[in-house]
Biopython code that builds the backbone (N, CA, C, O; Angstrom):
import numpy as np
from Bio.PDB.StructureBuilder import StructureBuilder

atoms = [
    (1, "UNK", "N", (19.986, 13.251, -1.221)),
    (1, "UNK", "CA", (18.832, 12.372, -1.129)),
    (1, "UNK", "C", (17.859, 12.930, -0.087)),
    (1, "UNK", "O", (18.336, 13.176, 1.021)),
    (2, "UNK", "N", (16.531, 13.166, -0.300)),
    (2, "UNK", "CA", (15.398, 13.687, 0.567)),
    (2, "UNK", "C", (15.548, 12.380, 1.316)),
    (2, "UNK", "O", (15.812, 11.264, 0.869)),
    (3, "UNK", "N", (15.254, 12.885, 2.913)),
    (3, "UNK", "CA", (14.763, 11.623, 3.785)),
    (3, "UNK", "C", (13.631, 11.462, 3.617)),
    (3, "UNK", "O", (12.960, 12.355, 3.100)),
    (4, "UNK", "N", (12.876, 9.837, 4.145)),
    (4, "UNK", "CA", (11.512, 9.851, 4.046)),
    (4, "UNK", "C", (10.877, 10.051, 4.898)),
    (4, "UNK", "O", (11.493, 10.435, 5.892)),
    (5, "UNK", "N", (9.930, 9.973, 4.984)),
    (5, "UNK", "CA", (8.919, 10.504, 5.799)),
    (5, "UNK", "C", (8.477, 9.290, 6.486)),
    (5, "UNK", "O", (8.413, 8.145, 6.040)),
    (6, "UNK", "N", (8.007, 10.003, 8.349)),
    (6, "UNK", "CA", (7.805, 8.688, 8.917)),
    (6, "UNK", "C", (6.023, 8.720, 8.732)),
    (6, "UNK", "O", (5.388, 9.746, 8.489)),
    (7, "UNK", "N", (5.537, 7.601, 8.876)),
    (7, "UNK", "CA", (4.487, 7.633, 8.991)),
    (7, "UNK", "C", (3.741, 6.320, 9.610)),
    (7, "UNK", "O", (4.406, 5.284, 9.583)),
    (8, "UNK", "N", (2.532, 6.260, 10.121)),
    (8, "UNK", "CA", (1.616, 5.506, 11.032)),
    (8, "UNK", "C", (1.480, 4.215, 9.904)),
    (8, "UNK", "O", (1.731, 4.417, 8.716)),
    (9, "UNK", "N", (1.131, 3.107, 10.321)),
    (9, "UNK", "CA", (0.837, 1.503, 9.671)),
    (9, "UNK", "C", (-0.400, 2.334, 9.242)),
    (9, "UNK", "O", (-0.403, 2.538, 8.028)),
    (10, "UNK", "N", (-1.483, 2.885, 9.929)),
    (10, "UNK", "CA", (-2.659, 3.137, 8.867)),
    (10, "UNK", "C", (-2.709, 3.592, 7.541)),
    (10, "UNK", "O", (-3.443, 3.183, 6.642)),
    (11, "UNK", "N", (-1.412, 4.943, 7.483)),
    (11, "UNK", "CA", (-0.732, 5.364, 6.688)),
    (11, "UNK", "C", (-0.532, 4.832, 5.915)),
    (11, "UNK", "O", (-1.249, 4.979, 4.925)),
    (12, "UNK", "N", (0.673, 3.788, 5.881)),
    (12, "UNK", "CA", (1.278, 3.399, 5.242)),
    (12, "UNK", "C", (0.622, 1.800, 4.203)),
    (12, "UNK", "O", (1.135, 1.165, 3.281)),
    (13, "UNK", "N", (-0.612, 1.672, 4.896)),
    (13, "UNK", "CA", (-1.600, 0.260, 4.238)),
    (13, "UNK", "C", (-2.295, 1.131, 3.409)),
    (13, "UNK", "O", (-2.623, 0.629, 2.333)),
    (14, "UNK", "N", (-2.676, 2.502, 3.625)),
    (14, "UNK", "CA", (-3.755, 3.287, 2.999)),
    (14, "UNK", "C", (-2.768, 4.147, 1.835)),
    (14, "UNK", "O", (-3.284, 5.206, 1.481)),
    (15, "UNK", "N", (-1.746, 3.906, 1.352)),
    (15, "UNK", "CA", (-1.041, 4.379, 0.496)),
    (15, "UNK", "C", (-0.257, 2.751, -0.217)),
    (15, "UNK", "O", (0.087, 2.691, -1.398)),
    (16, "UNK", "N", (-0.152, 1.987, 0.413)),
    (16, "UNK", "CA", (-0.133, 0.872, -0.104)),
    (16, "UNK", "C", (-1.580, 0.095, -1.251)),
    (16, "UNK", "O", (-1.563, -0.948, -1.904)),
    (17, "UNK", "N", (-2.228, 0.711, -1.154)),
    (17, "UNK", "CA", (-3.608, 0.312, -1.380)),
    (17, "UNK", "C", (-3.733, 1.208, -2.928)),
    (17, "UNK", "O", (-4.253, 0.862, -3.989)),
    (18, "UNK", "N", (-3.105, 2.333, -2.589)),
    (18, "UNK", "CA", (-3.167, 3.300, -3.715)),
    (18, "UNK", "C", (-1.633, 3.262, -4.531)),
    (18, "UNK", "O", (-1.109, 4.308, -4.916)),
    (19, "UNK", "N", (-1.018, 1.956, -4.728)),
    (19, "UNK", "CA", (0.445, 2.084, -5.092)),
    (19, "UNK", "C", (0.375, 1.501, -6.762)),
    (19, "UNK", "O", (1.224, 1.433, -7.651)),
    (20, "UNK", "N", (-1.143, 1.116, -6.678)),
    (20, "UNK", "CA", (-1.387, 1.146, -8.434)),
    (20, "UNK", "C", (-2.165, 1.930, -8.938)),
    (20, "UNK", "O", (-2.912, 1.692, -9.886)),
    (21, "UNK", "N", (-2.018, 3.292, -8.137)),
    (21, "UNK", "CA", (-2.946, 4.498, -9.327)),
    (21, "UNK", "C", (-1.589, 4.922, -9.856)),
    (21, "UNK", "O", (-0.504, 4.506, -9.448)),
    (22, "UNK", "N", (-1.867, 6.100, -11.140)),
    (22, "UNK", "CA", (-1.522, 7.047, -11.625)),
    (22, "UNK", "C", (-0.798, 7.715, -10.315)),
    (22, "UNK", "O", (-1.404, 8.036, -9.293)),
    (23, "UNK", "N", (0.667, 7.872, -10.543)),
    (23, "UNK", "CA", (1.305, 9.084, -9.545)),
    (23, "UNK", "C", (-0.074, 10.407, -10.016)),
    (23, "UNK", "O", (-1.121, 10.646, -9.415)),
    (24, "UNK", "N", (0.234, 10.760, -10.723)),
    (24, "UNK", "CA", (-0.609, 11.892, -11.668)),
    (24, "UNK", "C", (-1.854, 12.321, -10.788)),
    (24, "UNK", "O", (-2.003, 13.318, -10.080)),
    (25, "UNK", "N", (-2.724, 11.229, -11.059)),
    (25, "UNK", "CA", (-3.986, 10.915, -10.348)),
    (25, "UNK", "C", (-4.136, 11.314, -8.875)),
    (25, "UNK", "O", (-4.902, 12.138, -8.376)),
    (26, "UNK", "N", (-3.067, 10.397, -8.212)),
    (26, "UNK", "CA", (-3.233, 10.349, -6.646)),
    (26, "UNK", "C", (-2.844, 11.598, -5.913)),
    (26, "UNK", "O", (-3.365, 11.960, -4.858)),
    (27, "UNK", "N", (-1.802, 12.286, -6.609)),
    (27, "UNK", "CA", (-1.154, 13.389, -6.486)),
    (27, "UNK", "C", (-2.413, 14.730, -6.302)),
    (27, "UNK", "O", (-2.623, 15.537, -5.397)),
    (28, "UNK", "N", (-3.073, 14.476, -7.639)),
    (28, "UNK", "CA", (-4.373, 15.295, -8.179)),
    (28, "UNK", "C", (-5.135, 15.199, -6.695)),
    (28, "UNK", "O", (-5.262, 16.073, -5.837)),
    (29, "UNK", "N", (-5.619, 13.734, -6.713)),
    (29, "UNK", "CA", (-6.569, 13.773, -5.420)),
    (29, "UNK", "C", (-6.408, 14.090, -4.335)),
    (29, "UNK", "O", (-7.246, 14.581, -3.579)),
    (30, "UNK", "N", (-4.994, 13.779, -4.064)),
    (30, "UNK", "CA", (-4.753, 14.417, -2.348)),
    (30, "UNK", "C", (-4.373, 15.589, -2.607)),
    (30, "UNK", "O", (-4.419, 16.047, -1.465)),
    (31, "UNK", "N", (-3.907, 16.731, -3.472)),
    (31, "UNK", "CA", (-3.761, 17.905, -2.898)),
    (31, "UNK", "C", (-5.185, 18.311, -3.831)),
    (31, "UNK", "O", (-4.884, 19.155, -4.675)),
    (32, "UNK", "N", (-6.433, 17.977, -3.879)),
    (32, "UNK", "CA", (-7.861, 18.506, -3.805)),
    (32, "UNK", "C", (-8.070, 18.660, -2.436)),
    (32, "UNK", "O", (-8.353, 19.781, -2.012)),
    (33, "UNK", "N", (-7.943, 17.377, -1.409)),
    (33, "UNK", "CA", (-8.641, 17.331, -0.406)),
    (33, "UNK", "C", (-7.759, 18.305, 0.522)),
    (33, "UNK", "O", (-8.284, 18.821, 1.508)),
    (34, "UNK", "N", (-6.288, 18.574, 0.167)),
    (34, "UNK", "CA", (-5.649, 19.824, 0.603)),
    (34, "UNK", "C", (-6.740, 20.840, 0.966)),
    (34, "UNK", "O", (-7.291, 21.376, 1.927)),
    (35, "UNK", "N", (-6.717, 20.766, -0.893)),
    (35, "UNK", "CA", (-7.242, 22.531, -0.852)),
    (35, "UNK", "C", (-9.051, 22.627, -0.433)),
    (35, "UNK", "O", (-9.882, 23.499, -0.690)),
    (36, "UNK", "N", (-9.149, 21.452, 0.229)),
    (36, "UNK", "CA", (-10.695, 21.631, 1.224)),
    (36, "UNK", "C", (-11.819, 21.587, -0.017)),
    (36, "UNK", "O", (-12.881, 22.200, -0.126)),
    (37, "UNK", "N", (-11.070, 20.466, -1.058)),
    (37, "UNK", "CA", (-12.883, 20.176, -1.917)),
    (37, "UNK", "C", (-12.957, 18.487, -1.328)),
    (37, "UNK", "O", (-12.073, 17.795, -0.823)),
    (38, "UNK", "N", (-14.545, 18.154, -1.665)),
    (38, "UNK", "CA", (-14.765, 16.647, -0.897)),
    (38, "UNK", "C", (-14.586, 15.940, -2.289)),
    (38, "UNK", "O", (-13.872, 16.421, -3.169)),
    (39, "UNK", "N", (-15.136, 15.012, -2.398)),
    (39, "UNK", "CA", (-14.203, 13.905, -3.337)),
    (39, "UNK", "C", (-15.207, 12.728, -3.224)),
    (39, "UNK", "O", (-15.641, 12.525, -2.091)),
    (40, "UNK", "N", (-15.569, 12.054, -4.056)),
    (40, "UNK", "CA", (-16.304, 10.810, -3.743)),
    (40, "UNK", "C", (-15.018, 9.984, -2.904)),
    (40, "UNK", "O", (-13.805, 10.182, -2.979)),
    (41, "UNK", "N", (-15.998, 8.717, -1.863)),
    (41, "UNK", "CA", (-15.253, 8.153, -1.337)),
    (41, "UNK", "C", (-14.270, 7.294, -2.000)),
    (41, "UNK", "O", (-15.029, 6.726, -2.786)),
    (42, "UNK", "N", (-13.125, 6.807, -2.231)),
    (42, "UNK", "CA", (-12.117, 5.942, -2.518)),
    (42, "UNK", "C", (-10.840, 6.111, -1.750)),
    (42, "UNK", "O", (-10.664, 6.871, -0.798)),
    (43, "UNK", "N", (-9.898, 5.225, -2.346)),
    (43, "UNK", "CA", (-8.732, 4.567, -1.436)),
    (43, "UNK", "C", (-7.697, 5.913, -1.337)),
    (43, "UNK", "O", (-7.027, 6.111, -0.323)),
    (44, "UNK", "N", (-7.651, 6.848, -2.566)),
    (44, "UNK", "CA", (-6.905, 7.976, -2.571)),
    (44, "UNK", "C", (-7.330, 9.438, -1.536)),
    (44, "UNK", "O", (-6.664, 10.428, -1.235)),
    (45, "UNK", "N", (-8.818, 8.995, -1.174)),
    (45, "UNK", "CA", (-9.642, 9.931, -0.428)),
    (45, "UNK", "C", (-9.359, 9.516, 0.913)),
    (45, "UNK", "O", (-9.356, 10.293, 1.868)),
    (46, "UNK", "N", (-9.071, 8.029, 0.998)),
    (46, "UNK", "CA", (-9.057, 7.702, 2.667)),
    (46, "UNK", "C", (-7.375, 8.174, 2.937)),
    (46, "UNK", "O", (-7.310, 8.680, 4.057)),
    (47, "UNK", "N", (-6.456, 8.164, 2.473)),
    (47, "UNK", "CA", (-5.287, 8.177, 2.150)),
    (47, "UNK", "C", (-5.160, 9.763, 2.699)),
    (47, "UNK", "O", (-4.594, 10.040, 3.757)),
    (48, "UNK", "N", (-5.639, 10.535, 2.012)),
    (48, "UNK", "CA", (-5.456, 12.097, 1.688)),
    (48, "UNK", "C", (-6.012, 12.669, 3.554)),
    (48, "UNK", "O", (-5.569, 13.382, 4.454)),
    (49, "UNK", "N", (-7.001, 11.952, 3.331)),
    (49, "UNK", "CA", (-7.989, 12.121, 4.968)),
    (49, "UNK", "C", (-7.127, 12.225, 6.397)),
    (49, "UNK", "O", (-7.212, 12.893, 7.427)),
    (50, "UNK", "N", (-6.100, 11.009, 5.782)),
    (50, "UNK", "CA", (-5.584, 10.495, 6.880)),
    (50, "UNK", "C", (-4.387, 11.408, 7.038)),
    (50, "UNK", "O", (-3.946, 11.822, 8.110)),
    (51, "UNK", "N", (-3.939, 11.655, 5.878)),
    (51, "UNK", "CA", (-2.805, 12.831, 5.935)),
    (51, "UNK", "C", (-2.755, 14.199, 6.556)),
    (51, "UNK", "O", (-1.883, 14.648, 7.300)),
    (52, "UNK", "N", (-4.178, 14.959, 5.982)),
    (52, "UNK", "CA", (-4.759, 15.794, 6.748)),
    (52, "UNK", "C", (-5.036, 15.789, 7.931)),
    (52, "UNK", "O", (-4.668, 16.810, 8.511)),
    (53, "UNK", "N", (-5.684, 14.841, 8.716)),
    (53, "UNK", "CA", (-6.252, 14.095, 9.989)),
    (53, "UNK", "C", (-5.019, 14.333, 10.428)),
    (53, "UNK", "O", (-5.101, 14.978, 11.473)),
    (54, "UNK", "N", (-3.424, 14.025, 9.997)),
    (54, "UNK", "CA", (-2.151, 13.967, 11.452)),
    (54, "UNK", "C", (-1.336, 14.968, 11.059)),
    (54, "UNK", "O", (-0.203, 15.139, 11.509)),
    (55, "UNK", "N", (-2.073, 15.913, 9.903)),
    (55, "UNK", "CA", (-1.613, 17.471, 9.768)),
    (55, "UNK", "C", (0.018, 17.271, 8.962)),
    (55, "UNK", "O", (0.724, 18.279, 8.962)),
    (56, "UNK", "N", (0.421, 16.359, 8.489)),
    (56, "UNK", "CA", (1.477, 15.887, 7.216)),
    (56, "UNK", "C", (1.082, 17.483, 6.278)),
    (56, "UNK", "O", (0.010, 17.724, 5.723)),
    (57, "UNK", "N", (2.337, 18.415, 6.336)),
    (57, "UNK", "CA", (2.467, 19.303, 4.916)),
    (57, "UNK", "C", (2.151, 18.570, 3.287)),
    (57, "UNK", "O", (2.459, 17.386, 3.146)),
    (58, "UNK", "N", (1.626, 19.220, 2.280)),
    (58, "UNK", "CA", (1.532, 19.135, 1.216)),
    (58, "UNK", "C", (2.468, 18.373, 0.814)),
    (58, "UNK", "O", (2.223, 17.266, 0.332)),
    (59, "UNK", "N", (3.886, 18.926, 0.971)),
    (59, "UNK", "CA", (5.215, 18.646, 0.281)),
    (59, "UNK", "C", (4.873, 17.093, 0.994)),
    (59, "UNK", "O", (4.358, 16.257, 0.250)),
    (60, "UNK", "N", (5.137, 16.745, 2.311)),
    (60, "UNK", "CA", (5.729, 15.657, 2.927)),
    (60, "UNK", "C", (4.535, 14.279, 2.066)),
    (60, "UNK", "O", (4.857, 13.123, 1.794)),
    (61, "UNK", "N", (2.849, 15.115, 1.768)),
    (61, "UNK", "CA", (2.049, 13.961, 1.659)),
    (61, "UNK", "C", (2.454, 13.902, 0.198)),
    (61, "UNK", "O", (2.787, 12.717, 0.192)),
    (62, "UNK", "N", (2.655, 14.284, -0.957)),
    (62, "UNK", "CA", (3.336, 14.376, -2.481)),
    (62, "UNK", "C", (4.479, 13.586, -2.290)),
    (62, "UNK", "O", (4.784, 12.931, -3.286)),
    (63, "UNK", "N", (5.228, 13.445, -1.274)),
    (63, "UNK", "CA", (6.622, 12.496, -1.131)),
    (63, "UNK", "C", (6.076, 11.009, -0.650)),
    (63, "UNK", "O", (6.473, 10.020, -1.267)),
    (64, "UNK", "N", (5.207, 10.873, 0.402)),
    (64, "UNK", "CA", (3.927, 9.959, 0.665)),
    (64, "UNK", "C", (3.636, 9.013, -0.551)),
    (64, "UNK", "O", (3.746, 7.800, -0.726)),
    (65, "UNK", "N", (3.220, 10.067, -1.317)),
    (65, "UNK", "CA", (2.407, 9.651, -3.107)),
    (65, "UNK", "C", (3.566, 9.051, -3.419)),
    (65, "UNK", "O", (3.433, 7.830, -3.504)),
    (66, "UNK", "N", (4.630, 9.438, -3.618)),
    (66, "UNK", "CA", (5.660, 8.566, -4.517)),
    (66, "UNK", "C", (6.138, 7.691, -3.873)),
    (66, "UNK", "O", (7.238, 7.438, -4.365)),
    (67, "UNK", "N", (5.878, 6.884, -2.784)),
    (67, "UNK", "CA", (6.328, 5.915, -2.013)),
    (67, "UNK", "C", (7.527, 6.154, -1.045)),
    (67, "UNK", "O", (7.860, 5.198, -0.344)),
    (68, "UNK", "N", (8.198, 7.306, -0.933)),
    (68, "UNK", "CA", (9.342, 7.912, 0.378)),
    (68, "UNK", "C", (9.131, 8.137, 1.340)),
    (68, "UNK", "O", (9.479, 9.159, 1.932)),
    (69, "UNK", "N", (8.399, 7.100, 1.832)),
    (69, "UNK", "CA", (8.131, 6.955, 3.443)),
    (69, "UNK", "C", (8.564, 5.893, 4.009)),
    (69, "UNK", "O", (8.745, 4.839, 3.399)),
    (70, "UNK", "N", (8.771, 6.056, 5.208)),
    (70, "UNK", "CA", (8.948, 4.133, 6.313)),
    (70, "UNK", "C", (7.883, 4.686, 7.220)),
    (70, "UNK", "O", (7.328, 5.784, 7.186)),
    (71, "UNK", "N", (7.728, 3.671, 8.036)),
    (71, "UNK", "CA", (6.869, 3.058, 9.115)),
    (71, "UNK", "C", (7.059, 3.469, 10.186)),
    (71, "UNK", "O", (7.561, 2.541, 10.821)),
    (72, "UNK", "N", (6.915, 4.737, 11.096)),
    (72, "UNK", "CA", (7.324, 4.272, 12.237)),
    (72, "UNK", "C", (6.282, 3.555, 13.532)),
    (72, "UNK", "O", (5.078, 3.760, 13.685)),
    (73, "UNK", "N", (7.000, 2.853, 14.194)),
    (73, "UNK", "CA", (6.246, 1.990, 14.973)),
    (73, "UNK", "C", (7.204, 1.704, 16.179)),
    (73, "UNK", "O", (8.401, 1.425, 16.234)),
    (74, "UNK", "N", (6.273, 1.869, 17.081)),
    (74, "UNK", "CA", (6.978, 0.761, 18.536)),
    (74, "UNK", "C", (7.462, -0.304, 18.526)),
    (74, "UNK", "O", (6.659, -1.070, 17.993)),
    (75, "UNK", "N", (8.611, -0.960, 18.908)),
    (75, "UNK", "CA", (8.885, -2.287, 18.667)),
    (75, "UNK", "C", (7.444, -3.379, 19.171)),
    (75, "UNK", "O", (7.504, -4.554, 18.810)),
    (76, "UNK", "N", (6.069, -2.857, 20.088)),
    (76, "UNK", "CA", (5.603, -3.820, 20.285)),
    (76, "UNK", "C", (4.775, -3.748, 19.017)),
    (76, "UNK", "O", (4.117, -4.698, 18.593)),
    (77, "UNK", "N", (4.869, -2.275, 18.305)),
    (77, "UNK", "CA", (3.404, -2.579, 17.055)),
    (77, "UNK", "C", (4.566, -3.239, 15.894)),
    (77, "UNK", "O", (3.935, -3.939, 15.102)),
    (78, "UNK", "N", (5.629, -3.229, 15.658)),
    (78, "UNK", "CA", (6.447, -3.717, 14.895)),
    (78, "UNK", "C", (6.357, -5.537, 15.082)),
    (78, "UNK", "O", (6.335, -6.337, 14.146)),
    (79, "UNK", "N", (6.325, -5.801, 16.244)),
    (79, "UNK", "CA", (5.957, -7.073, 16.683)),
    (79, "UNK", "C", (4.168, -8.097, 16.206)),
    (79, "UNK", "O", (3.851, -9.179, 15.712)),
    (80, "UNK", "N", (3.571, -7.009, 16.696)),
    (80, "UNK", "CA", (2.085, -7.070, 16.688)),
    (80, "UNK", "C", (2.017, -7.291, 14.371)),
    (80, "UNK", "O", (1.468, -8.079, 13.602)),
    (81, "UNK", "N", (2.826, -6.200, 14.235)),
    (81, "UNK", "CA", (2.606, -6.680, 12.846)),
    (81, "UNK", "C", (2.813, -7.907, 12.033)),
    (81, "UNK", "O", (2.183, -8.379, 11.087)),
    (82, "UNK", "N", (4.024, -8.341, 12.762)),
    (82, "UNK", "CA", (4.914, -9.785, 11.869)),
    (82, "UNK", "C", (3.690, -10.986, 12.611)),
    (82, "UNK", "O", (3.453, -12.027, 11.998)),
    (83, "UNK", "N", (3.189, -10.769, 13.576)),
    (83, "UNK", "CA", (2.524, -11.609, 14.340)),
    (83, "UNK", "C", (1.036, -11.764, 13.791)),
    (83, "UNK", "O", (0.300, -12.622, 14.279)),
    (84, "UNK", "N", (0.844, -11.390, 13.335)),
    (84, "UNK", "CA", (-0.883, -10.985, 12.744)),
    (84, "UNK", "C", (-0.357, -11.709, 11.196)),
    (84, "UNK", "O", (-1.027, -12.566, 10.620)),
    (85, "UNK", "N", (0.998, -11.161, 10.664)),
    (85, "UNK", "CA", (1.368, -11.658, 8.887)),
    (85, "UNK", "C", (1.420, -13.263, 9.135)),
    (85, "UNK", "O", (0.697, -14.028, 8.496)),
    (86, "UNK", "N", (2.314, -13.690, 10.090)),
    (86, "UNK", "CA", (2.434, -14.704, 10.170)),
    (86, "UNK", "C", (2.097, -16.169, 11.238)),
    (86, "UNK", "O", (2.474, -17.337, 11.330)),
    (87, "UNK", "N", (1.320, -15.394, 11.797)),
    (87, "UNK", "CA", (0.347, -16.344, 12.351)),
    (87, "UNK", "C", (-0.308, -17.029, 11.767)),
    (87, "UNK", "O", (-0.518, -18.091, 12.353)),
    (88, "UNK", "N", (-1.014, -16.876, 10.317)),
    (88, "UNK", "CA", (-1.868, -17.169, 9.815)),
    (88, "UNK", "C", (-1.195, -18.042, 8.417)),
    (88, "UNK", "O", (-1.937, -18.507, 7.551)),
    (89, "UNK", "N", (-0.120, -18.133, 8.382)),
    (89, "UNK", "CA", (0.792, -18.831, 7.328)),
    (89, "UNK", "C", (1.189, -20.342, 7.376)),
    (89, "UNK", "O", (1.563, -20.826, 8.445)),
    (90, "UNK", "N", (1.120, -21.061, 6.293)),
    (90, "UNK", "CA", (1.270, -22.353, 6.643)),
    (90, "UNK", "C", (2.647, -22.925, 6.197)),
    (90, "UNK", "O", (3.001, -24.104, 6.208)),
    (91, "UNK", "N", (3.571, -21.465, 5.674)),
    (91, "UNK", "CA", (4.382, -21.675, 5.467)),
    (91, "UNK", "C", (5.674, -21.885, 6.542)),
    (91, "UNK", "O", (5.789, -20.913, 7.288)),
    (92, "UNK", "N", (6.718, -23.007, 6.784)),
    (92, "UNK", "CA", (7.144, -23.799, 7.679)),
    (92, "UNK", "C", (8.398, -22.445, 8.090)),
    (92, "UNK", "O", (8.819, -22.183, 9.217)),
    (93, "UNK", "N", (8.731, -21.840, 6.937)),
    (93, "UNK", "CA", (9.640, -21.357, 7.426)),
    (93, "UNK", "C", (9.273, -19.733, 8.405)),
    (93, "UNK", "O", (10.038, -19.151, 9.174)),
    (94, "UNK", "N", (8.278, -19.466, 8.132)),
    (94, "UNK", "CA", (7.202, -18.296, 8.814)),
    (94, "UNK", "C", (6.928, -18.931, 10.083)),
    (94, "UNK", "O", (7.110, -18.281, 11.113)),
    (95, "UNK", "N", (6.506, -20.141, 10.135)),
    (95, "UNK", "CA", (5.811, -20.796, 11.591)),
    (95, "UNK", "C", (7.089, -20.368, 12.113)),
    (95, "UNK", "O", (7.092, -19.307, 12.737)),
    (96, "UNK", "N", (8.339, -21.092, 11.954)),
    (96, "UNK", "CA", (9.343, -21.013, 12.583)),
    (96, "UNK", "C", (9.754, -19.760, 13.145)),
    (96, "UNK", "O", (9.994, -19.526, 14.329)),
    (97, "UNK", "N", (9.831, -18.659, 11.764)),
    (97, "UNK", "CA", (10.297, -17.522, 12.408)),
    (97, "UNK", "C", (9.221, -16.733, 13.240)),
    (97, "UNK", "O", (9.423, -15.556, 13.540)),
    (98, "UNK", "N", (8.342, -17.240, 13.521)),
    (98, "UNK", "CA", (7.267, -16.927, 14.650)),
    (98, "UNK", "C", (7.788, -17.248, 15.692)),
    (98, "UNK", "O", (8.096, -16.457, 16.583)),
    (99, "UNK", "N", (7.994, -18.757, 15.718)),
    (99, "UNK", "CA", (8.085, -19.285, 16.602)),
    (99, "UNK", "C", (9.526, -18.501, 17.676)),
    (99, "UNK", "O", (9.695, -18.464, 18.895)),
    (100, "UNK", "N", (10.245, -18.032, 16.648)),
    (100, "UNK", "CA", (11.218, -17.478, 17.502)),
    (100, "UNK", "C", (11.272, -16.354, 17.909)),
    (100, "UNK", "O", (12.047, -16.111, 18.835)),
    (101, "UNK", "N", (10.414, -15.253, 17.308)),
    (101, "UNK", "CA", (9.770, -14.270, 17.574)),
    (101, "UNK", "C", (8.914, -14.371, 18.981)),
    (101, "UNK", "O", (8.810, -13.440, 19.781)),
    (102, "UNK", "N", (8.359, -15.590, 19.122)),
    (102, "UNK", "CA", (7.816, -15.487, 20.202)),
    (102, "UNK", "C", (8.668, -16.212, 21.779)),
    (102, "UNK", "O", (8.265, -16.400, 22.927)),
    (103, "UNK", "N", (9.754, -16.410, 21.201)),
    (103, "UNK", "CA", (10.754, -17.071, 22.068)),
    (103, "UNK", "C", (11.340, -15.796, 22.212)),
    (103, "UNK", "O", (11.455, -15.502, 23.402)),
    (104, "UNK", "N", (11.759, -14.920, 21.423)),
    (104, "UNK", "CA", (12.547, -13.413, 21.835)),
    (104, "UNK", "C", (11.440, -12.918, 22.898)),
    (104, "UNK", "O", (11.741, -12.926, 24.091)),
    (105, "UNK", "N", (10.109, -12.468, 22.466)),
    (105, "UNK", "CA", (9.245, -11.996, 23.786)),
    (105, "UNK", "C", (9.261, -12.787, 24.929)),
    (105, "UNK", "O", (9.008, -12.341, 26.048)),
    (106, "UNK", "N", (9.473, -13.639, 24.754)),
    (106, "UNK", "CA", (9.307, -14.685, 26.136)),
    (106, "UNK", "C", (10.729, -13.991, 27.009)),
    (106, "UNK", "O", (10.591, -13.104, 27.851)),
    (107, "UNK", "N", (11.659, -14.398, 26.742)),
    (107, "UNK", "CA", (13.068, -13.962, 26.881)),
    (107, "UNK", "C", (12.894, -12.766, 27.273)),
    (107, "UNK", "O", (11.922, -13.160, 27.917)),
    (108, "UNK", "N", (12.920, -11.451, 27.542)),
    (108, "UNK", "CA", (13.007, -10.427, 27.267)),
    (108, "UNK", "C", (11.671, -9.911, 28.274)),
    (108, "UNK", "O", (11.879, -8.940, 29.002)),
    (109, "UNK", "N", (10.129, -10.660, 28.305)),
    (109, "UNK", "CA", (9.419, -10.760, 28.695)),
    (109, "UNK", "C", (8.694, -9.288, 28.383)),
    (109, "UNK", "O", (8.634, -8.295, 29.107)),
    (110, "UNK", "N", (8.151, -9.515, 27.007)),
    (110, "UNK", "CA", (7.902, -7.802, 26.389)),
    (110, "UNK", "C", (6.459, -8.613, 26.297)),
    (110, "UNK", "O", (6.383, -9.828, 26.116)),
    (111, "UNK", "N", (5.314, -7.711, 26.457)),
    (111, "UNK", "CA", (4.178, -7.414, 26.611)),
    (111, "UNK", "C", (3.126, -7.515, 24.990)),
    (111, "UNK", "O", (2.153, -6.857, 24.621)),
    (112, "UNK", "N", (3.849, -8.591, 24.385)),
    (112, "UNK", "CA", (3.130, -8.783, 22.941)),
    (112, "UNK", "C", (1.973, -9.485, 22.841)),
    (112, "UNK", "O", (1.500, -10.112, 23.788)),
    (113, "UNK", "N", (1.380, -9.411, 21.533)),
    (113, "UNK", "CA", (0.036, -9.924, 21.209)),
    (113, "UNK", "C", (1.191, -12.041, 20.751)),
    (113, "UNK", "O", (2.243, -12.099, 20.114)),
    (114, "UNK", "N", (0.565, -13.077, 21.256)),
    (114, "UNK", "CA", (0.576, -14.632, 21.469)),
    (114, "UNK", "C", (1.526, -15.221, 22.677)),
    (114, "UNK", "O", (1.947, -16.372, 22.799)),
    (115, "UNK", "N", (1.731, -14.115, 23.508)),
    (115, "UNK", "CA", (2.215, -14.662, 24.891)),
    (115, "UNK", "C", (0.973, -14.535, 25.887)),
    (115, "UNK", "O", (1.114, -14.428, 27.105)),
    (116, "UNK", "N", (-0.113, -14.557, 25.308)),
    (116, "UNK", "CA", (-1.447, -13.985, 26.187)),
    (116, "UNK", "C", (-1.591, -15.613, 27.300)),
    (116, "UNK", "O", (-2.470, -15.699, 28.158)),
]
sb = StructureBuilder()
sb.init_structure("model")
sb.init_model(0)
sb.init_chain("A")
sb.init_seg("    ")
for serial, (resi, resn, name, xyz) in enumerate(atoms, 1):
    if name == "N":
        sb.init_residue(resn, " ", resi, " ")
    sb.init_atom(name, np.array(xyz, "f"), 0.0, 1.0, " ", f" {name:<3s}", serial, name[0])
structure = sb.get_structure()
């Protein structure tokens, strides 16, 4: 089994965004912007940009395209993420698991985004 590839939340929203093109397609577009042609702007162009931009090999951004990547993140941007999803939810069981999310930072006294 290939491992996946780690990659940045920008990354990983900007390939999320492109998870209903054509493998075919997206594949096509990011190794264009590889090989240094420009591209009208779209979601496969910001994607490809960004790959290039943190210097990701061909191979690793084609594994990218097929979805074999995770996230990596700091536990505070790992935090900062669930906190931004579910802050804004009116669903009881989300409030809650906020709520305890923000009882672990309290505890622990970690430097997150709603202990401000």
């Amino acid at each position: 089994m290939i491992e996946k590839v780690k990659v940045s939340r920008e990354i990983a929203d900007a390939a999320e965004v492109c998870s209903t093109f054509s493998r075919a397609m997206l594949i096509s577009d990011v190794s264009s912007i590889y090989a240094g042609f420009t591209m009208v702007d779209k979601s496969s162009t910001k994607l490809a940009k960004l790959l290039v931009k943190d210097n990701y090999e061909l191979e690793d951004a084609i594994q990218i395209c097929f979805g074999e990547y995770e996230v990596k993140e700091t536990p505070v941007e790992r935090f900062k993420y669930f906190y931004d999803k579910y802050s804004q939810s009116d669903i009881l069981f989300e409030k809650d698991f906020l709520g305890g999310m923000l009882a672990v930072a309290e505890w622990f006294d970690l430097p997150v985004k709603g202990r401000e």
